[in-house]
mmJSON file of the N, C-alpha and C atoms, coordinates in Angstrom:
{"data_MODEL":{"atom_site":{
"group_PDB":["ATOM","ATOM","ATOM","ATOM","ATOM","ATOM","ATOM","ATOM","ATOM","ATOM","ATOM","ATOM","ATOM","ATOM","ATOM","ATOM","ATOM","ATOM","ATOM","ATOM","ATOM","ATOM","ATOM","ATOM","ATOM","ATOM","ATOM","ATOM","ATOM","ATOM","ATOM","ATOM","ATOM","ATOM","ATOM","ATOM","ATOM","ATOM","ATOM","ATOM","ATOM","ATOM","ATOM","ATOM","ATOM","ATOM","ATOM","ATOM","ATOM","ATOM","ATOM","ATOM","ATOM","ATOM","ATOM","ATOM","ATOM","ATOM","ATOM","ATOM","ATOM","ATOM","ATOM","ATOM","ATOM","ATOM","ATOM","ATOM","ATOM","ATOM","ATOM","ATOM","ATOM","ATOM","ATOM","ATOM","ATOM","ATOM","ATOM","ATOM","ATOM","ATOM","ATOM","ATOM","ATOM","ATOM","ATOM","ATOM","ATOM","ATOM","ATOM","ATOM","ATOM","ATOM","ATOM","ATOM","ATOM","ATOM","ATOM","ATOM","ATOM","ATOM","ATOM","ATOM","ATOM","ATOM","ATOM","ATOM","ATOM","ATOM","ATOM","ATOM","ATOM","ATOM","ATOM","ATOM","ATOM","ATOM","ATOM","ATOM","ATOM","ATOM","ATOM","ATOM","ATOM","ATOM","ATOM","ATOM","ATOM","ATOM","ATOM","ATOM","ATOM","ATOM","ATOM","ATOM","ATOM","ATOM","ATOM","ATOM","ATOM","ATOM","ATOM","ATOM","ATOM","ATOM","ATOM","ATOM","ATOM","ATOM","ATOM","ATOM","ATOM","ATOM","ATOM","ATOM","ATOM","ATOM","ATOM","ATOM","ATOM","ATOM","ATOM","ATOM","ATOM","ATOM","ATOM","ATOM","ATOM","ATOM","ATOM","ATOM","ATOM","ATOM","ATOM","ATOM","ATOM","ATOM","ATOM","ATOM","ATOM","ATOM","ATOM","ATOM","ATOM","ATOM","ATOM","ATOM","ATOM","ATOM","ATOM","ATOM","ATOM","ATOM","ATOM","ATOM","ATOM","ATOM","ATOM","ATOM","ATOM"],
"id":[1,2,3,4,5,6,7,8,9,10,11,12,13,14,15,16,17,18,19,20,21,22,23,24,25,26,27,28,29,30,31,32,33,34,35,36,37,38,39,40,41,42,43,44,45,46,47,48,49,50,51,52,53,54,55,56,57,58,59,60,61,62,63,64,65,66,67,68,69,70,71,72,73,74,75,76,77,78,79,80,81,82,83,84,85,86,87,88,89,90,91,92,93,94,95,96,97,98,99,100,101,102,103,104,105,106,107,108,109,110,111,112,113,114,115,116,117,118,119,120,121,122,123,124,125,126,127,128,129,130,131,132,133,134,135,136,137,138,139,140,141,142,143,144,145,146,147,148,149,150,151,152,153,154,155,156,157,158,159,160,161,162,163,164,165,166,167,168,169,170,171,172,173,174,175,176,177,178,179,180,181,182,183,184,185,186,187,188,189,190,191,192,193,194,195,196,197,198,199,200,201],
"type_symbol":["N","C","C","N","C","C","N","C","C","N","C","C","N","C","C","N","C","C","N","C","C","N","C","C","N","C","C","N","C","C","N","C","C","N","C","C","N","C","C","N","C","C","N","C","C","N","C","C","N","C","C","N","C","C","N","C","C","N","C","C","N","C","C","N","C","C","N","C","C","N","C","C","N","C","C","N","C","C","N","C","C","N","C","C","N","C","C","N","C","C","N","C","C","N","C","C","N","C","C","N","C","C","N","C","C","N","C","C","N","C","C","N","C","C","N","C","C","N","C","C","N","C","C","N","C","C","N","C","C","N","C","C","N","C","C","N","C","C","N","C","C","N","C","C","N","C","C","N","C","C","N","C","C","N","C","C","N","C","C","N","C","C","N","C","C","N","C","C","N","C","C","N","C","C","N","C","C","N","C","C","N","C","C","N","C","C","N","C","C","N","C","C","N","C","C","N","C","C","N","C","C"],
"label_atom_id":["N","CA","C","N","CA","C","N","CA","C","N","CA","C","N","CA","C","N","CA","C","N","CA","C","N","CA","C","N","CA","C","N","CA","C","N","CA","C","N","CA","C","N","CA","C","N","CA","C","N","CA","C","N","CA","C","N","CA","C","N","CA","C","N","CA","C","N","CA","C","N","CA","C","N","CA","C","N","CA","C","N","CA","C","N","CA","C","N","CA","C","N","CA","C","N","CA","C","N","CA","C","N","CA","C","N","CA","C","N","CA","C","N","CA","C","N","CA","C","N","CA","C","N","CA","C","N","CA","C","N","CA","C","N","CA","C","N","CA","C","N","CA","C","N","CA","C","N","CA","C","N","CA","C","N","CA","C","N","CA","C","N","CA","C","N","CA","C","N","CA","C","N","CA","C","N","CA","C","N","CA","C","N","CA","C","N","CA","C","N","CA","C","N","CA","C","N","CA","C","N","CA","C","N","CA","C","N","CA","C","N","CA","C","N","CA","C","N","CA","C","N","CA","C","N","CA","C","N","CA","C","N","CA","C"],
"label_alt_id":[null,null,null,null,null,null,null,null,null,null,null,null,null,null,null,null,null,null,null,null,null,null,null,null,null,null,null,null,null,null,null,null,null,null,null,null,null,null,null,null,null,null,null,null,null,null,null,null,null,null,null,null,null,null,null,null,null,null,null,null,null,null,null,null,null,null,null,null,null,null,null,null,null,null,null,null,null,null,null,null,null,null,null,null,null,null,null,null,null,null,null,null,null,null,null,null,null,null,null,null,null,null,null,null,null,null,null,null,null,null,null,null,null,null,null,null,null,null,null,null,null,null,null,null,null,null,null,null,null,null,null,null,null,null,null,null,null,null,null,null,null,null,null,null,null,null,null,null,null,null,null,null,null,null,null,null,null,null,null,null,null,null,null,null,null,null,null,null,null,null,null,null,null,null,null,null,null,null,null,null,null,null,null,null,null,null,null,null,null,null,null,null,null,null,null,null,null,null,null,null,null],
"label_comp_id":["UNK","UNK","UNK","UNK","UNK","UNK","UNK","UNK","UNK","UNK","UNK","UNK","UNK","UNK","UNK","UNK","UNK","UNK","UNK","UNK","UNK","UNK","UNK","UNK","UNK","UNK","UNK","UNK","UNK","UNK","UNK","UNK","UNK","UNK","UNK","UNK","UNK","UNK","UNK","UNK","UNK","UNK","UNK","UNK","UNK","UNK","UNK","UNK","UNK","UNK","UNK","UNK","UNK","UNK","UNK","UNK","UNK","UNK","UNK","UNK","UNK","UNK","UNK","UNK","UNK","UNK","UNK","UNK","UNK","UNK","UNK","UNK","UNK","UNK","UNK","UNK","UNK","UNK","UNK","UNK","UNK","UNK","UNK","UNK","UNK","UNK","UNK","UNK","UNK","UNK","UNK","UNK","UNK","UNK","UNK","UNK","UNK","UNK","UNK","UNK","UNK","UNK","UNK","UNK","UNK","UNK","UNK","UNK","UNK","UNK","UNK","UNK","UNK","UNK","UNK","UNK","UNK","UNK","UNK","UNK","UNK","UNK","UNK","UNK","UNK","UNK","UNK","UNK","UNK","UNK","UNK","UNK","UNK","UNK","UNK","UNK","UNK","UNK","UNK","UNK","UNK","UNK","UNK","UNK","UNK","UNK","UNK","UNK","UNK","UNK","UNK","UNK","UNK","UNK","UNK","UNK","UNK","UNK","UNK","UNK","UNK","UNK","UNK","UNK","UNK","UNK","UNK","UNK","UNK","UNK","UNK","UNK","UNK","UNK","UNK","UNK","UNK","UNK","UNK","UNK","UNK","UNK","UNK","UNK","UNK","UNK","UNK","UNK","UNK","UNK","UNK","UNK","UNK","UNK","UNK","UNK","UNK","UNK","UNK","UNK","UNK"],
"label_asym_id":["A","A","A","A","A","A","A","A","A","A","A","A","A","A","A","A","A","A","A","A","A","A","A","A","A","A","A","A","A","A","A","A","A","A","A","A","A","A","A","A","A","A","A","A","A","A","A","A","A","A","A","A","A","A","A","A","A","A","A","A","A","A","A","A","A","A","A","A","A","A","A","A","A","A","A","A","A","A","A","A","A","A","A","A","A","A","A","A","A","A","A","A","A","A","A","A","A","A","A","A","A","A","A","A","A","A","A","A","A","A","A","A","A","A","A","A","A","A","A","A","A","A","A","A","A","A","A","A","A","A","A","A","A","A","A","A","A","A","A","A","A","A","A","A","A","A","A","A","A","A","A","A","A","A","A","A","A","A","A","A","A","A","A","A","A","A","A","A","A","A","A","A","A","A","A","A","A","A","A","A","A","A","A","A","A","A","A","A","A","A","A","A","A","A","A","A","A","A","A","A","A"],
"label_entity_id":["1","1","1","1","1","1","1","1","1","1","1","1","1","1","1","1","1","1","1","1","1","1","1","1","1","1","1","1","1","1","1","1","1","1","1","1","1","1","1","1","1","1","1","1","1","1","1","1","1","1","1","1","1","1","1","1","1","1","1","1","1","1","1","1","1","1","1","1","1","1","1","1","1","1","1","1","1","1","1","1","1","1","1","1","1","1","1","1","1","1","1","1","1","1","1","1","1","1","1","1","1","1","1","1","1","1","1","1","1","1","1","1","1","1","1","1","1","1","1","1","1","1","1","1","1","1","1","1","1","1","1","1","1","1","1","1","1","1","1","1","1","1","1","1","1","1","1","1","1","1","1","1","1","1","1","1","1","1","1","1","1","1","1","1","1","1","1","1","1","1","1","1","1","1","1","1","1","1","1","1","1","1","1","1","1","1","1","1","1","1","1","1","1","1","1","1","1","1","1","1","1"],
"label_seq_id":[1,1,1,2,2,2,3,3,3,4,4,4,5,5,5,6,6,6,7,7,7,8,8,8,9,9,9,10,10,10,11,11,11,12,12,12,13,13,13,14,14,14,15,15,15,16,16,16,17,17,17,18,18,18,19,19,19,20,20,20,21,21,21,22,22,22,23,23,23,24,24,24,25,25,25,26,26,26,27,27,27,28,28,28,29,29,29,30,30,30,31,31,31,32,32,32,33,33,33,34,34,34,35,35,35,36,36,36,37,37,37,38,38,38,39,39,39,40,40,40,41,41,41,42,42,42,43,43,43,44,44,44,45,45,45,46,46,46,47,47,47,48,48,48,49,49,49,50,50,50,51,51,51,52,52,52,53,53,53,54,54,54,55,55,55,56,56,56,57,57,57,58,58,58,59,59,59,60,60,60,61,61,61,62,62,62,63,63,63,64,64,64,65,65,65,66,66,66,67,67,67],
"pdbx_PDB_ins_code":[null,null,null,null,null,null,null,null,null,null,null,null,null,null,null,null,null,null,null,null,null,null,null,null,null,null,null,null,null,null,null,null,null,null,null,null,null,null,null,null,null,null,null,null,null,null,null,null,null,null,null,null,null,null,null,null,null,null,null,null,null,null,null,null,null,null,null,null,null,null,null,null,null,null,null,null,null,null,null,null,null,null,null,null,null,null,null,null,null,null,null,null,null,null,null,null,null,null,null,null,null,null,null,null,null,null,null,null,null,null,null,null,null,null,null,null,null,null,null,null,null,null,null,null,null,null,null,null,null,null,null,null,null,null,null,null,null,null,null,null,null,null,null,null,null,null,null,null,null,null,null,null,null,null,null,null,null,null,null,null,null,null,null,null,null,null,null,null,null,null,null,null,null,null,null,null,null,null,null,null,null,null,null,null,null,null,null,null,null,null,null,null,null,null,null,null,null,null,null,null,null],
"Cartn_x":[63.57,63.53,64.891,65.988,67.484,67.304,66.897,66.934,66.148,65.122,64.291,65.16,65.447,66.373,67.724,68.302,69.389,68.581,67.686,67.149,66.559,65.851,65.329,66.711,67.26,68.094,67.209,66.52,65.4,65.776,65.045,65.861,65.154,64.912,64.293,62.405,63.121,61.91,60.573,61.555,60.472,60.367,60.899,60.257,58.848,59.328,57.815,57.036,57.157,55.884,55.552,55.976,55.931,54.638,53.864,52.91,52.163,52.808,51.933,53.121,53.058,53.484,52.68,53.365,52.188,51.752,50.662,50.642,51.005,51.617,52.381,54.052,54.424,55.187,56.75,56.185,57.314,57.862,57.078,57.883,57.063,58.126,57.406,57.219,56.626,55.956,56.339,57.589,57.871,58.121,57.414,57.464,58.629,59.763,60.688,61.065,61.354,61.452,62.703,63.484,64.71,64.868,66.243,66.601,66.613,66.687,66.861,65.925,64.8,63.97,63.121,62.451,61.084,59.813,58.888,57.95,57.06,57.661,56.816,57.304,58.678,59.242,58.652,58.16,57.907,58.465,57.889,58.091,57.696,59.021,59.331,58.342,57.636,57.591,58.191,58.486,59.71,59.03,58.764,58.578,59.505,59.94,61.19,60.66,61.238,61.077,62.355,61.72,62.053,62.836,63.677,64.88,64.113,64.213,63.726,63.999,65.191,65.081,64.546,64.184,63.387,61.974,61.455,60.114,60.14,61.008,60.937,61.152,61.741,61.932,60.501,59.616,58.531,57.245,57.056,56.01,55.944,54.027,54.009,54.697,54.939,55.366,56.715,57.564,58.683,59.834,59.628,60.715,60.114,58.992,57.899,57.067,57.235,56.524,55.056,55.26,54.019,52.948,53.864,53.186,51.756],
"Cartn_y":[24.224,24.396,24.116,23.812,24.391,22.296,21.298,20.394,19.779,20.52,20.575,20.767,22.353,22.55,21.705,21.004,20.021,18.849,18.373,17.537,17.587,18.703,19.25,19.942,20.776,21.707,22.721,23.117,24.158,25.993,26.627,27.969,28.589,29.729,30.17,30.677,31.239,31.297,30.322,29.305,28.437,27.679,27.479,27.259,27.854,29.29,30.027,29.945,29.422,28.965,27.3,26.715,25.048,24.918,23.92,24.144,22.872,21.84,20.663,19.687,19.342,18.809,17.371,15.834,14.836,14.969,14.869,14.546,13.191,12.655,11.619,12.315,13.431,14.048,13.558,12.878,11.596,12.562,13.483,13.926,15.738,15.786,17.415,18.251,18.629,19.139,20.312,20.638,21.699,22.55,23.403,24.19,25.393,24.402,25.198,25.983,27.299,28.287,28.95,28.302,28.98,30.275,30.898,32.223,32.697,34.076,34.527,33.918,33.347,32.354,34.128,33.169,34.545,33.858,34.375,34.385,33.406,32.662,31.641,30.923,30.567,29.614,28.765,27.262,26.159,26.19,25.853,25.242,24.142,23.454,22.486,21.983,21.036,20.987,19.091,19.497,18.123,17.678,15.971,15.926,15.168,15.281,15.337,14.462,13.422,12.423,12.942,13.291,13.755,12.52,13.082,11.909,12.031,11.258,10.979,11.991,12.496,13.619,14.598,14.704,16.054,16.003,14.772,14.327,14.587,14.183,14.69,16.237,16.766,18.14,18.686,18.087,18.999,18.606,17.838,17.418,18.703,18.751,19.323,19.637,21.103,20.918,20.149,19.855,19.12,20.298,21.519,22.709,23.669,23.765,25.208,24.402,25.179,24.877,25.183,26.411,27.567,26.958,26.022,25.226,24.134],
"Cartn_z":[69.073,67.636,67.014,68.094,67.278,67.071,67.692,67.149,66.129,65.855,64.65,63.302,63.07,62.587,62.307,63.075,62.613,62.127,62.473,61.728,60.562,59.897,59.085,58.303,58.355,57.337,56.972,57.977,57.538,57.721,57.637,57.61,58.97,59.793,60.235,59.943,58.174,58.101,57.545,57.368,56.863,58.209,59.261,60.144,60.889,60.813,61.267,60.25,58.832,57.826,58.084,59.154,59.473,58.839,58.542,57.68,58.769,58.935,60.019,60.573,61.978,62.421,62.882,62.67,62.471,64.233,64.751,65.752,67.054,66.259,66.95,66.913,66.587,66.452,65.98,64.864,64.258,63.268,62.549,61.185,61.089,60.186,60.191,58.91,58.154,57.153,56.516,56.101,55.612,54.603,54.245,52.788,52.288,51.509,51.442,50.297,51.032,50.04,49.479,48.237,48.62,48.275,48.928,49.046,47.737,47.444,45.757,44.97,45.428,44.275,43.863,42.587,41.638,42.155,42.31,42.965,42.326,40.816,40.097,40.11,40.829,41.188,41.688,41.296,41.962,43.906,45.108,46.4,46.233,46.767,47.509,48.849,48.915,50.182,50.468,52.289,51.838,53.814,53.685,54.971,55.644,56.693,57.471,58.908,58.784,60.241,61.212,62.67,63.416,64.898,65.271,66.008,67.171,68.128,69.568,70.662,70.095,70.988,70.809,69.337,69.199,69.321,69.299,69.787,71.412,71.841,73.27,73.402,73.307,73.5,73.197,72.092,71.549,72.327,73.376,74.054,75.146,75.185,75.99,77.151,77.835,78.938,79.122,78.348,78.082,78.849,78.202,78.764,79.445,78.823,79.591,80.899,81.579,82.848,82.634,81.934,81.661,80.508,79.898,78.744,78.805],
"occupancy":[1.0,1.0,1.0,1.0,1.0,1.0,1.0,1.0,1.0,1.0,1.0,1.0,1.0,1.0,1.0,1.0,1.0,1.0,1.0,1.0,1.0,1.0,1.0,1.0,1.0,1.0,1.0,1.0,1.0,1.0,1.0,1.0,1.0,1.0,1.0,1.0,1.0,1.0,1.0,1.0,1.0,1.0,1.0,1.0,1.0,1.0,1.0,1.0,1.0,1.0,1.0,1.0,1.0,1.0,1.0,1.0,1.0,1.0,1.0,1.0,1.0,1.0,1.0,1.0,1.0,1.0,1.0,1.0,1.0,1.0,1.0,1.0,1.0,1.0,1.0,1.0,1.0,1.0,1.0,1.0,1.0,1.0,1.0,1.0,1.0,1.0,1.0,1.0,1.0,1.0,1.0,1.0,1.0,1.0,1.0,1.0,1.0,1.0,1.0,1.0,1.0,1.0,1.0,1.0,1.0,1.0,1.0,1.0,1.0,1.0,1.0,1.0,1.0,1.0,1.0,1.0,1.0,1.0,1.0,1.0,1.0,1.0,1.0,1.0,1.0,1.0,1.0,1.0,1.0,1.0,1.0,1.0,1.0,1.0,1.0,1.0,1.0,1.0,1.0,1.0,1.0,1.0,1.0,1.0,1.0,1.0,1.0,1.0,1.0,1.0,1.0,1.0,1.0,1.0,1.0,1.0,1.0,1.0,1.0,1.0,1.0,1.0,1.0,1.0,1.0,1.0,1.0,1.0,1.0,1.0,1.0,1.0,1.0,1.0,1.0,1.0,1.0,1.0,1.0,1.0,1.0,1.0,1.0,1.0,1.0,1.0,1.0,1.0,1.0,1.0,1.0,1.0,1.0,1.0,1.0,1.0,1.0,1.0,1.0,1.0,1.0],
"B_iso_or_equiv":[0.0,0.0,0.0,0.0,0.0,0.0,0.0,0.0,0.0,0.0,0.0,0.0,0.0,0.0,0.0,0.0,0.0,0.0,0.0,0.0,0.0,0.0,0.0,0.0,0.0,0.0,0.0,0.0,0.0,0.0,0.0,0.0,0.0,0.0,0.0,0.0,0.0,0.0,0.0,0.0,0.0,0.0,0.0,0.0,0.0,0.0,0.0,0.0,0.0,0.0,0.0,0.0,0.0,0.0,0.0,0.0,0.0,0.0,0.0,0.0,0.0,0.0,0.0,0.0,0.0,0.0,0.0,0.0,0.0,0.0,0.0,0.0,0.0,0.0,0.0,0.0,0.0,0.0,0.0,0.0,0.0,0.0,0.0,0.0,0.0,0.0,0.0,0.0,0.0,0.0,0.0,0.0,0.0,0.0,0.0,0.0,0.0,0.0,0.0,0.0,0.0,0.0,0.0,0.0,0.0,0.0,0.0,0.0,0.0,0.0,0.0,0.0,0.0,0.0,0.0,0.0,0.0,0.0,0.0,0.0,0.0,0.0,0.0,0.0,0.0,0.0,0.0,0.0,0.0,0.0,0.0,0.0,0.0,0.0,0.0,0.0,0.0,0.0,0.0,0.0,0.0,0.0,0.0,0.0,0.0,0.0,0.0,0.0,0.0,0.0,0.0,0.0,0.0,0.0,0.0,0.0,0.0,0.0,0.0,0.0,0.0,0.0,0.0,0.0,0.0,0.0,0.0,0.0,0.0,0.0,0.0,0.0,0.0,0.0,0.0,0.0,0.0,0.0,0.0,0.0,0.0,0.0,0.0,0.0,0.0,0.0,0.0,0.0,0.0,0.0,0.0,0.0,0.0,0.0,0.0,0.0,0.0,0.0,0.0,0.0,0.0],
"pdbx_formal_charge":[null,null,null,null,null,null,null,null,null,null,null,null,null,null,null,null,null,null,null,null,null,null,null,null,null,null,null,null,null,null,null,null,null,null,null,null,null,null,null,null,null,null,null,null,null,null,null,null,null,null,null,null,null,null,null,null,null,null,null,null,null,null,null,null,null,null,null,null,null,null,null,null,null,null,null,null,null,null,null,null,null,null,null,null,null,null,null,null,null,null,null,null,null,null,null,null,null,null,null,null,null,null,null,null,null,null,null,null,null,null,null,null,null,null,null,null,null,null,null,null,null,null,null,null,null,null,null,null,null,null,null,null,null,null,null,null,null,null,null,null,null,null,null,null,null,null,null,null,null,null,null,null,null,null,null,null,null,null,null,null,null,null,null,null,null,null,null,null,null,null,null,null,null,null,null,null,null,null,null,null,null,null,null,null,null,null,null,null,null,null,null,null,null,null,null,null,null,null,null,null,null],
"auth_seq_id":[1,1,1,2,2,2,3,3,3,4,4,4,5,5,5,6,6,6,7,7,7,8,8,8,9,9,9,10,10,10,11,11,11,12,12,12,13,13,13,14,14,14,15,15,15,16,16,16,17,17,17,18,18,18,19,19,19,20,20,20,21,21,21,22,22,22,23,23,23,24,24,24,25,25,25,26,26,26,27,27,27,28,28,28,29,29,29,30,30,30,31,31,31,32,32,32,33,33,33,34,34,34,35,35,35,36,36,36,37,37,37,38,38,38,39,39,39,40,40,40,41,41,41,42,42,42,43,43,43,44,44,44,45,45,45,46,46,46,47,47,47,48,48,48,49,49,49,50,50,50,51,51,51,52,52,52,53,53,53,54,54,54,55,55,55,56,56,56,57,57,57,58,58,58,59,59,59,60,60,60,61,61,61,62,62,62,63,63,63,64,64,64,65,65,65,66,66,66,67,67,67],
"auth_comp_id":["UNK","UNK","UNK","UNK","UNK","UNK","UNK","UNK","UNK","UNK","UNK","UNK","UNK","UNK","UNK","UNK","UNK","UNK","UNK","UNK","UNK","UNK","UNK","UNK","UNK","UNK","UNK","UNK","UNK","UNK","UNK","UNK","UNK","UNK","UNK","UNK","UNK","UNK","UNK","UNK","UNK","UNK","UNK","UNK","UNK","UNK","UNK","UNK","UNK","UNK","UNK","UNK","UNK","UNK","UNK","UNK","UNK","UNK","UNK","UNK","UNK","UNK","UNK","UNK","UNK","UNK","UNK","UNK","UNK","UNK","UNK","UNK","UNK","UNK","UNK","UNK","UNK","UNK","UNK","UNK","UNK","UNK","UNK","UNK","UNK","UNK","UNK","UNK","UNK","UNK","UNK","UNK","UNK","UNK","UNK","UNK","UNK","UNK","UNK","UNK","UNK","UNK","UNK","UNK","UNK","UNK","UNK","UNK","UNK","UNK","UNK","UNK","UNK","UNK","UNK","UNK","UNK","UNK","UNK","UNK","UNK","UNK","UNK","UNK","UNK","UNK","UNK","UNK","UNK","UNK","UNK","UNK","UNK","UNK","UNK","UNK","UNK","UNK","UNK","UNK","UNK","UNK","UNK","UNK","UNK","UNK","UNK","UNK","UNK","UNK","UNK","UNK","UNK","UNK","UNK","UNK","UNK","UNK","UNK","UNK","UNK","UNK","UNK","UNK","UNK","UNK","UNK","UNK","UNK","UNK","UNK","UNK","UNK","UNK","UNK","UNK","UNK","UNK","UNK","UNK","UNK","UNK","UNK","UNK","UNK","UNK","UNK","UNK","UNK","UNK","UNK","UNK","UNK","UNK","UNK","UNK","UNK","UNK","UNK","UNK","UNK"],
"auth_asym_id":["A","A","A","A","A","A","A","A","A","A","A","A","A","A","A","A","A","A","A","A","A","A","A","A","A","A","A","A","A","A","A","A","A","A","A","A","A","A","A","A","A","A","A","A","A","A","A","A","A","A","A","A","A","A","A","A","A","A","A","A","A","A","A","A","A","A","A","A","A","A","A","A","A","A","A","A","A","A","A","A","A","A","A","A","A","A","A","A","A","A","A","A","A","A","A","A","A","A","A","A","A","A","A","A","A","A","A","A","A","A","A","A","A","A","A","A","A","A","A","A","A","A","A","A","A","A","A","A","A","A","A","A","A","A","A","A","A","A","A","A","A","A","A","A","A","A","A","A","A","A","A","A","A","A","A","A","A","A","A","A","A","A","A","A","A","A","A","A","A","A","A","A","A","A","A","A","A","A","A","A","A","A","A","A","A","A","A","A","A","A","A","A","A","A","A","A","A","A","A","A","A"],
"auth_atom_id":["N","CA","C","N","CA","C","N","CA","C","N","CA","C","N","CA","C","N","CA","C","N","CA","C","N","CA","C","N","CA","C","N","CA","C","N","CA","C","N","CA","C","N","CA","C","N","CA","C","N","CA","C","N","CA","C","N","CA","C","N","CA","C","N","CA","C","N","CA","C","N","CA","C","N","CA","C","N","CA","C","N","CA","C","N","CA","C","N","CA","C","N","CA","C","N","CA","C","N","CA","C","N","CA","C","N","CA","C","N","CA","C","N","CA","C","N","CA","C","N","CA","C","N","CA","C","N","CA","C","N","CA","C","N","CA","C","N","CA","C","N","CA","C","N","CA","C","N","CA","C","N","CA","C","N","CA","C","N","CA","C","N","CA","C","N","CA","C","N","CA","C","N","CA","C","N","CA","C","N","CA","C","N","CA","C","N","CA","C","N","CA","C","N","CA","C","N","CA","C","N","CA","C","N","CA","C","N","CA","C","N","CA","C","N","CA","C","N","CA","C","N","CA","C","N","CA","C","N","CA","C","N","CA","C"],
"pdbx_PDB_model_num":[1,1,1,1,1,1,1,1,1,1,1,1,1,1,1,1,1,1,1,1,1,1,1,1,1,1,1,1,1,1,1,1,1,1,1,1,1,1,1,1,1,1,1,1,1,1,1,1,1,1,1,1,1,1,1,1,1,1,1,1,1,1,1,1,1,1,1,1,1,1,1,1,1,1,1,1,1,1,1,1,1,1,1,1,1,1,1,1,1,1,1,1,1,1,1,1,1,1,1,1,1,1,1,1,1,1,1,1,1,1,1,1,1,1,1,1,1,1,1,1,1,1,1,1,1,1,1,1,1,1,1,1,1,1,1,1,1,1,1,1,1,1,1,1,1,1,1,1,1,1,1,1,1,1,1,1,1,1,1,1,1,1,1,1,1,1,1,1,1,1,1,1,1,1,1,1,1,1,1,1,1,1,1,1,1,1,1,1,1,1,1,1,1,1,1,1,1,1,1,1,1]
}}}
């Protein structure tokens, strides 16, 4: 996730709100919420093409054995 995150500029928690990841796992779908916002505040959502290594890292079974 920590190369997601550099690729994205995303926060933690809008990572655990990821909303879709494409399944060719080229880009990633994220609904961002900024900090201190009012609750009628317009979101952002912004989609984010993902680097080769982070396509690799995110394939099955890539780090988890258990995966």
């Amino acid at each position: 996730m920590a190369s997601v995150t550099l690729d994205t500029g995303s926060r933690v928690g809008e990572l655990c709100a990821r909303e879709d990841l494409s399944p060719a796992l080229e880009e990633v779908r994220i609904v961002r919420r900024p900090q201190n916002a009012r609750p009628d505040d317009p979101v952002s959502v912004g989609v984010y093409p993902l680097r080769r290594a982070t396509r690799a890292a995110l394939q099955p079974g890539s780090w988890c054995t258990a995966c």
